[in-house]
C-alpha positions as CSV (number, residue, x, y, z in Angstrom):
1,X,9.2,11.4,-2.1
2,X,9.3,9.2,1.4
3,X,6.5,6.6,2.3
4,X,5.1,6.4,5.4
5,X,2.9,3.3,7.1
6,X,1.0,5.2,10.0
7,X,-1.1,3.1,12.3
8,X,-2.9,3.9,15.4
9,X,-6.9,5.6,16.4
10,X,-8.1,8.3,13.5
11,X,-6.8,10.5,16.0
12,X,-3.2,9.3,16.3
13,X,-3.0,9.2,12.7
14,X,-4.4,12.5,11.8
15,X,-1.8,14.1,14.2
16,X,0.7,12.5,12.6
17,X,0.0,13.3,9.1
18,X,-0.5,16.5,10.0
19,X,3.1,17.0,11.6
20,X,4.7,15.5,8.8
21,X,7.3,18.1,7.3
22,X,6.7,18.7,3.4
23,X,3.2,18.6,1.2
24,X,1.3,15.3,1.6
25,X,-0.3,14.9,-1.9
26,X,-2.1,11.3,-1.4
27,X,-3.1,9.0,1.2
28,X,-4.4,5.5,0.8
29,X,-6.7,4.6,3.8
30,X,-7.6,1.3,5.4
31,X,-10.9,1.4,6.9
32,X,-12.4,-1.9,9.0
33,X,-15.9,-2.7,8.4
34,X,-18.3,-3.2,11.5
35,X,-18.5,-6.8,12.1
36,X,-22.2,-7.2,11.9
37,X,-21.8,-5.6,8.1
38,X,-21.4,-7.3,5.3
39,X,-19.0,-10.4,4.6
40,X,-15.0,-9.3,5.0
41,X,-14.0,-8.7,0.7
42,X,-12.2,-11.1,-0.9
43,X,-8.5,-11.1,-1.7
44,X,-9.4,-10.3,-5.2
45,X,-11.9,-7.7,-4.6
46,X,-9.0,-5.8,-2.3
47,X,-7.3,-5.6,-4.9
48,X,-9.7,-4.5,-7.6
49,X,-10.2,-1.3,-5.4
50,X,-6.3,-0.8,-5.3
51,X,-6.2,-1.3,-9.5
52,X,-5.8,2.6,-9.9
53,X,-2.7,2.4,-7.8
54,X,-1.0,-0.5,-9.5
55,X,2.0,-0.6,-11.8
56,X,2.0,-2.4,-14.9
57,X,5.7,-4.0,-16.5
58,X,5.3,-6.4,-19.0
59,X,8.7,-7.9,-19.1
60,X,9.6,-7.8,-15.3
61,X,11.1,-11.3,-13.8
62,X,10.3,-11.7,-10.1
63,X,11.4,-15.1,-9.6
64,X,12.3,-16.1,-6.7
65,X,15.6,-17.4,-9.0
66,X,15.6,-14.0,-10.6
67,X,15.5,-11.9,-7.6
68,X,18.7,-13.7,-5.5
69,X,20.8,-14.0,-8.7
70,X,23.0,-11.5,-9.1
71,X,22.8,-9.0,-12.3
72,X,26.5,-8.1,-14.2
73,X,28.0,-5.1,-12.4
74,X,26.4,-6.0,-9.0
């Protein structure tokens, strides 16, 4: 599976997607709220909507220290 990070008009991205080779099985989409709408969402409620999507690993380390030290065998 390949990501891909489209931006552009509805238009530009509709093209796109639709000349992407393969089957394109989800798509998460970013829409902007009219400014004279409610109040922008907070960082916590952005991510709230994105919970489904999320992965969950108990015992994963992503220090910064743990990240740029390097593992045996690397």
């Amino acid at each position: 599976m390949k990501a891909h990070v489209l931006t552009g008009s509805k238009t530009e991205i509709a093209e796109t997607v639709a000349r992407i080779d393969g089957v394109v099985r989800e798509v998460i989409v970013f829409v902007e709220e009219p400014s004279d709408s409610k109040p922008e969402p907070s960082e916590e409620d952005f991510f709230a909507e994105m919970e489904p999507f999320m992965v969950r690993v108990g015992c994963a380390d992503d220090s910064r220290e743990s990240l740029y030290t390097r593992m045996e065998g690397e």
